[in-house]
N, C-alpha and C positions, 0 to 999 in steps of 0.2 A: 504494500500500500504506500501509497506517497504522502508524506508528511510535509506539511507547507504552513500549518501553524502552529506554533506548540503552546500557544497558549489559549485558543478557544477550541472547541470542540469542532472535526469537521466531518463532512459526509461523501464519501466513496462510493460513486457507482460505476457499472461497465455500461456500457454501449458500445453499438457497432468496432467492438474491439479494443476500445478506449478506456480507462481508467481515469475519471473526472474527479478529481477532489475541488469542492466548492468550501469558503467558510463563512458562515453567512453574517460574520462577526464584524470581519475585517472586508469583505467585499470580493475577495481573492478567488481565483478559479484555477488550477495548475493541471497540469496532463502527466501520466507516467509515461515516461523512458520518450517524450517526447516535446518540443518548445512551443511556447503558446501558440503560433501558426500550423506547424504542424499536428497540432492535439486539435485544434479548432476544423483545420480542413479535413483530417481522419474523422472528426465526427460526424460533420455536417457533411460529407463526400456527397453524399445523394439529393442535394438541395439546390434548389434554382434562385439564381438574382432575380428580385423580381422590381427593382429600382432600387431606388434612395429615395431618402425621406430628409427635411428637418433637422439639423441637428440640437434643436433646443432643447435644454435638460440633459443632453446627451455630454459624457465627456470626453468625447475626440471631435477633429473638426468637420469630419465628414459620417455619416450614417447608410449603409446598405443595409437592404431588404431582403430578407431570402424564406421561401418555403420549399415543402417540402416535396421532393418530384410527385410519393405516392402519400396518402394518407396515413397508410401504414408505417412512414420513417420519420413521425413525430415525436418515437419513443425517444431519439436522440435529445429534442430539446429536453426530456425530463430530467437528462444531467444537471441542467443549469437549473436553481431554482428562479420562480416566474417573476416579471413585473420588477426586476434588479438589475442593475448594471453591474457586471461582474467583471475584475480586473484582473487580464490575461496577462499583462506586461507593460510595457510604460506607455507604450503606443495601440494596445488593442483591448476593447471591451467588448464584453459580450450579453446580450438580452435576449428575453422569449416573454410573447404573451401565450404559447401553445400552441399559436395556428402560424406566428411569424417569430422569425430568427433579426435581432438586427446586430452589425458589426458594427460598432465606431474604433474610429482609428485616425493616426496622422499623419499616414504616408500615402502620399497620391502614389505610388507604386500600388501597394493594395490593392486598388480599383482597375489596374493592369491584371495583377496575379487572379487577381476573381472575375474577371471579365466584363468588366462594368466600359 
């Protein structure tokens, strides 16, 4: 299991292969045996951009939209828990309200790698 705070309590789940520790204390989301981009794309692999939004409230400067190809690959959002911005690294956050996935982030590359 991956340990990423030792001072509040965290929650480990698997998805699509992935080992998600979120802690809902500190805001923090980390991946096992892999770095926030790659824990984030191994999760989400199966999900479609489906624009940008807004980034108000958001804290990165840009905000993407993604769901999910089938209905069925929603289980991955349940890593993250809902209606939170969870911080993957300095440059990348991550939300779900259940039906949508959004990234904030501060690198206009990003929006290259995910094909926005």
């Amino acid at each position: 299991m991956v340990q990423m705070c030792p001072t509040h309590d965290t929650t480990t789940v698997i998805r699509n292969g992935v080992a998600v520790v979120t802690c809902e204390h500190c805001g923090m989301v980390a991946f096992r045996n892999r770095d926030s981009f790659g824990g984030v794309a191994a999760l989400f692999a199966d999900y479609r951009l489906v624009g940008r939004v807004e980034a108000i409230g958001a804290p990165g400067g840009e905000v993407m939209a993604f769901r999910p190809a089938r209905p069925s690959d929603r289980s991955a959002m349940d890593a993250i828990p809902p209606h939170r911005w969870f911080r993957a690294d300095e440059h990348l956050w991550v939300c779900q309200d259940g039906s949508v996935l959004l990234l904030a982030h501060r690198f206009p590359q990003v929006s290259r790698m995910l094909g926005a």
